[in-house]
C-alpha positions in Angstrom: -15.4 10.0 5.4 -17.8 10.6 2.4 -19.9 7.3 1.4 -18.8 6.4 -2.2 -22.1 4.7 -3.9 -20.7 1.8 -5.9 -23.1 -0.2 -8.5 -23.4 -3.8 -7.3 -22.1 -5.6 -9.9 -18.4 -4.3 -8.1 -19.5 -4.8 -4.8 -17.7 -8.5 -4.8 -14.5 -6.4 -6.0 -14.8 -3.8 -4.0 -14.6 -6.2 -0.4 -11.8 -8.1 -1.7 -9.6 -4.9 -2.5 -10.3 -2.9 0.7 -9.4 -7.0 2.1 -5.9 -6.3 1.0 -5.4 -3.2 2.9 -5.0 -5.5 6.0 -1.0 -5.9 4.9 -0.3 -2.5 4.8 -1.9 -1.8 8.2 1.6 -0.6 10.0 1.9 2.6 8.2 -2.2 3.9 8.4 -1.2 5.9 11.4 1.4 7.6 8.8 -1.0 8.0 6.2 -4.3 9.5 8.4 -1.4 12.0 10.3 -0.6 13.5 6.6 -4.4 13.5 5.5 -4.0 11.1 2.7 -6.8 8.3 4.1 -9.3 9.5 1.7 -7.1 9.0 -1.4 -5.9 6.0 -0.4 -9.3 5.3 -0.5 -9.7 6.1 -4.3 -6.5 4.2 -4.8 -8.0 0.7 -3.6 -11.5 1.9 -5.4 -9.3 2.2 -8.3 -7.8 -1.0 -8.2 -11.4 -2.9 -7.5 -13.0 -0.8 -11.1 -9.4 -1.6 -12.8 -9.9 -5.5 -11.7 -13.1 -5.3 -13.0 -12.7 -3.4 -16.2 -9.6 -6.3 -16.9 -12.2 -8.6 -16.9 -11.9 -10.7 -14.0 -14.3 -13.1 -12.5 -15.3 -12.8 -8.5 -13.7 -15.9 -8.1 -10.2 -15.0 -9.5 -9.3 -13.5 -6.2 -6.0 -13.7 -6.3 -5.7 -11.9 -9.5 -7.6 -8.9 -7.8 -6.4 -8.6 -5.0 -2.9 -8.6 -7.1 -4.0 -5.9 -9.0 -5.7 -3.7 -6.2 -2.3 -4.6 -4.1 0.0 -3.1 -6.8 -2.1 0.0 -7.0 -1.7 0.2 -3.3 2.0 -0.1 -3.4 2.1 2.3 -6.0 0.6 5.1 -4.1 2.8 4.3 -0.9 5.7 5.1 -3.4 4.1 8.6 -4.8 3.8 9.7 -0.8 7.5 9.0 -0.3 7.1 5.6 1.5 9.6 3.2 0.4 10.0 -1.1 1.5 12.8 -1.8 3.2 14.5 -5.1 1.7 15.5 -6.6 5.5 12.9 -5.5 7.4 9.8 -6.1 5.1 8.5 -2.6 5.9 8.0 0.8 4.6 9.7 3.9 5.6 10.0 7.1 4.9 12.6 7.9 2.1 14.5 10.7 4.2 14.4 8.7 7.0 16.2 5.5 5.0 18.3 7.5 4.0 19.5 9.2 7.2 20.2 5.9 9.0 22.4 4.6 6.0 25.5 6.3 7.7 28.7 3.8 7.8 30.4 3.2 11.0 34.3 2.6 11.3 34.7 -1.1 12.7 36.9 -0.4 15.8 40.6 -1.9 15.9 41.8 -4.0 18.7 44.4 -3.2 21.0 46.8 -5.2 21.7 
């Protein structure tokens, strides 16, 4: 992991976006077995500079850690990971897919 040098002025941005990450924590083993923990990285540095640049104040933290948490969820999507809408969690596209198959409800006898 390279140290990224951030001016302080974003440092109060910075803590609340990598703060958000803690929602998404159930598919980090996913993303540090592909590699992808580093841009992940520069996706929630991204989000902090975008917060920033839209003019928020520190203490509008919902509004940045809204913005930072759409920029999150936005690079799930570009690695394939997709929410499910029952289970509140993300999956694999492929993997969705595959367990969408329909079973035949079984008749009685009588």
């Amino acid at each position: 992991m390279r140290r990224v040098d951030v001016p302080e002025h974003l440092d109060p941005f910075v803590s609340i976006a990598f703060a958000q990450w803690k929602w998404y924590l159930g598919v980090g083993h996913f993303i540090h077995k592909v590699g992808l923990l580093e841009d992940l990285r520069q996706s929630i540095l991204l989000g902090a500079v975008e917060a920033y640049s839209r003019g928020y104040d520190p203490a509008q933290y919902r509004a940045i850690a809204n913005t930072v948490q759409r920029n999150i969820y936005s690079f799930l999507c570009s690695i394939g990971l997709r929410k499910d809408k029952k289970t509140k969690k993300f999956q694999r596209k492929e993997q969705g897919l595959m367990s969408l198959q329909i079973r035949r409800k079984r008749r009685k006898r009588i």
